[in-house]
C-alpha positions as CSV (number, residue, x, y, z in Angstrom):
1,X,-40.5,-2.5,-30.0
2,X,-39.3,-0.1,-32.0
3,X,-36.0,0.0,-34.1
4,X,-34.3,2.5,-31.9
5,X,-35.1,0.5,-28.9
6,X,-34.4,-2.4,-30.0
7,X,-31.2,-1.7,-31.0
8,X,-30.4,0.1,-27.7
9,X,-31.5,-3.1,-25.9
10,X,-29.2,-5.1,-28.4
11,X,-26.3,-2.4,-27.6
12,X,-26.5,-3.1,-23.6
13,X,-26.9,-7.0,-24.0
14,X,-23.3,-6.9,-25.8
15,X,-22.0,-4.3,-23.0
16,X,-23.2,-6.8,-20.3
17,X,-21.5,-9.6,-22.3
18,X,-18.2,-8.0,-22.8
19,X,-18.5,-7.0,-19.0
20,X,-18.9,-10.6,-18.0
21,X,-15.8,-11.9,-20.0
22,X,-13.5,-8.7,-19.5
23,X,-14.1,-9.4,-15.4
24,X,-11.9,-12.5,-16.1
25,X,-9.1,-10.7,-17.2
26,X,-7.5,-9.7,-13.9
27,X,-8.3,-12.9,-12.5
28,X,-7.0,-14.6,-14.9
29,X,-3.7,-12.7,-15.5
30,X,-3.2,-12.9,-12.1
31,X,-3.9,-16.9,-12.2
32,X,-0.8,-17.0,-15.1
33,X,1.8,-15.0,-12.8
34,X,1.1,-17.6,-10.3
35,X,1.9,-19.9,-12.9
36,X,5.3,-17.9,-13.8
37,X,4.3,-16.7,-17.0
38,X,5.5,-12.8,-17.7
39,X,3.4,-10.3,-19.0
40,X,4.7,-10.6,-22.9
41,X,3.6,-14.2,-22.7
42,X,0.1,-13.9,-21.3
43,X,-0.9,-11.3,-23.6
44,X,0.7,-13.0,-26.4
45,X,-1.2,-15.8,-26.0
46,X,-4.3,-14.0,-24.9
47,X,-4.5,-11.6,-28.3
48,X,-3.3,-14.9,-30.0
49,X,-6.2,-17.0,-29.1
50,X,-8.2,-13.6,-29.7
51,X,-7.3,-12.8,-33.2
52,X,-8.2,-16.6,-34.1
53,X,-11.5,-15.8,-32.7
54,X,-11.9,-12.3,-34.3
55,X,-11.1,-13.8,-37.7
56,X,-13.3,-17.2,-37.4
57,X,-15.8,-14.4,-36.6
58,X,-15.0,-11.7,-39.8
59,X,-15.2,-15.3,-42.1
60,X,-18.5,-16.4,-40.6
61,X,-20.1,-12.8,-41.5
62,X,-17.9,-12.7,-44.4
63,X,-17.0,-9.1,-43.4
64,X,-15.4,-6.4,-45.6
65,X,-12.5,-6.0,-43.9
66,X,-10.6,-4.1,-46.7
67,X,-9.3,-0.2,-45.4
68,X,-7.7,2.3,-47.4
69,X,-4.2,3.7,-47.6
70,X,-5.7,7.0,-46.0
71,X,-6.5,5.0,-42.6
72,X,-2.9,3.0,-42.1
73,X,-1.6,5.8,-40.0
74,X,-4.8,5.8,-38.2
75,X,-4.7,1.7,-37.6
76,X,-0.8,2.2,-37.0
77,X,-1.6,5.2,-33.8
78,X,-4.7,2.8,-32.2
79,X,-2.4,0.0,-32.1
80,X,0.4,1.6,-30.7
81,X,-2.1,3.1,-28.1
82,X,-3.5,-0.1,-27.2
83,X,0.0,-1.9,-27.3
84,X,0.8,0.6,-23.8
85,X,-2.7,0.3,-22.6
86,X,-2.8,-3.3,-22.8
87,X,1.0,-4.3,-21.4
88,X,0.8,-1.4,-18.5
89,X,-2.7,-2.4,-17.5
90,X,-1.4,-6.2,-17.3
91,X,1.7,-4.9,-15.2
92,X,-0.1,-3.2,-12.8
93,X,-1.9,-6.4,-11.5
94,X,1.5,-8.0,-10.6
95,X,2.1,-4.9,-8.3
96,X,-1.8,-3.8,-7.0
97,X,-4.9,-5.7,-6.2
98,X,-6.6,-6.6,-10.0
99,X,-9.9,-5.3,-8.7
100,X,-8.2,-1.8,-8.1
101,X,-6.3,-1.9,-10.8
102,X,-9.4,-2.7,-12.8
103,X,-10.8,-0.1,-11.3
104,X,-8.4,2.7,-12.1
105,X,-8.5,1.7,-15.6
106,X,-11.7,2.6,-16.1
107,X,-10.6,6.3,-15.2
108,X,-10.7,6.2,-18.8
109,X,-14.2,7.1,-19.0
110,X,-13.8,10.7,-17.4
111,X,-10.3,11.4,-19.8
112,X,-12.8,10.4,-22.9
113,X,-15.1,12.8,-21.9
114,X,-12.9,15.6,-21.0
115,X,-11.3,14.8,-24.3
116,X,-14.4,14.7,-26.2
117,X,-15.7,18.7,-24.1
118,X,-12.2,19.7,-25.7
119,X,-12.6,18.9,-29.4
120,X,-16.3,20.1,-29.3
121,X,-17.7,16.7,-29.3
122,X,-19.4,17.0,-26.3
123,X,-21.3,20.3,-24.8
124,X,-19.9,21.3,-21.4
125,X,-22.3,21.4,-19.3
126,X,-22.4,21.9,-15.6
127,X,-24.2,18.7,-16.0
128,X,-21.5,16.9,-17.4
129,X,-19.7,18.3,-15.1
130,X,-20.7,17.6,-11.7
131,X,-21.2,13.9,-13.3
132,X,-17.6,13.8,-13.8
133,X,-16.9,15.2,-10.2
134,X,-18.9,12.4,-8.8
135,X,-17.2,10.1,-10.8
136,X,-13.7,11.1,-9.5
137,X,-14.7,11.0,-5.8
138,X,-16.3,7.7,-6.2
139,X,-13.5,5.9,-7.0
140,X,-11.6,8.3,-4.9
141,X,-13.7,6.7,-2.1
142,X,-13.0,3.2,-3.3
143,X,-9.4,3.0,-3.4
144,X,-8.2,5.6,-0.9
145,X,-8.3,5.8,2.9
146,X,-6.9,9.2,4.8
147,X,-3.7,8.1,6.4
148,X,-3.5,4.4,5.5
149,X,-3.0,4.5,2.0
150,X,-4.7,3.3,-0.9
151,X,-6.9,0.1,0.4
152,X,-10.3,-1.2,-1.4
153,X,-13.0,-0.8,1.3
154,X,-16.4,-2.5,0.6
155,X,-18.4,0.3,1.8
156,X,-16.2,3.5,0.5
């Protein structure tokens, strides 16, 4: 196998795995509103738990970890960003269905690459394009049903 392929296969292994475990997040979150825990709480003890992991983990590799003064406004913006992603993601399974919601989220996918077309990143294609189009009326067809609202249909 060669390097480039092997590392792709490596690449989608992780992806699978952090599939797996993110799919319990919803159900999970939901299980700890049942429980009467409020959003502050579950993700507090979520990113907790997390960052014990996450440094257990830098330790055992004995990562680097040191960042210059250049990247503190950097680190300061990507946490801020995934302060609100995190805390209205988590609020939107106490009002919606966490599959849907779950869903939705991943939205994010066509806002990166309409992002990334803007800033020359990314070519825009027509490509691209019709992929994003498809994107948008697949989950279009998931969550949304003419006249009834938004429901989660099996089959569209």
């Amino acid at each position: 196998m060669q390097d480039n392929s092997k590392a792709r296969l490596i690449g989608f292994g992780c992806i699978l795995i952090s599939a797996f475990f993110m799919g319990f997040g919803p159900a999970v979150t939901k299980l700890a509103f049942q429980y009467g825990l409020s959003v502050e709480t579950t993700l507090n003890i979520r990113f907790l738990i997390g960052t014990l992991f996450i440094w257990a983990f830098i330790a055992a590799k004995k990562s680097d970890i040191r960042a210059g003064r250049d990247n503190v406004l950097l680190f300061i913006g990507i946490g801020c960003f995934s302060v609100v992603a995190y805390i209205t993601m988590n609020e939107s399974y106490r009002f919606w269905n966490a599959a849907i919601a779950s869903i939705l989220v991943f939205t994010y996918i066509i806002i990166v690459n309409i992002i990334d077309i803007c800033i020359g990143r990314e070519k825009a294609t027509a490509g691209r394009f019709v992929c994003l189009f498809l994107g948008i009326i697949g989950l279009a067809t998931i969550i949304w049903t003419p006249g009834a609202g938004v429901e989660f249909h099996v089959a569209g």
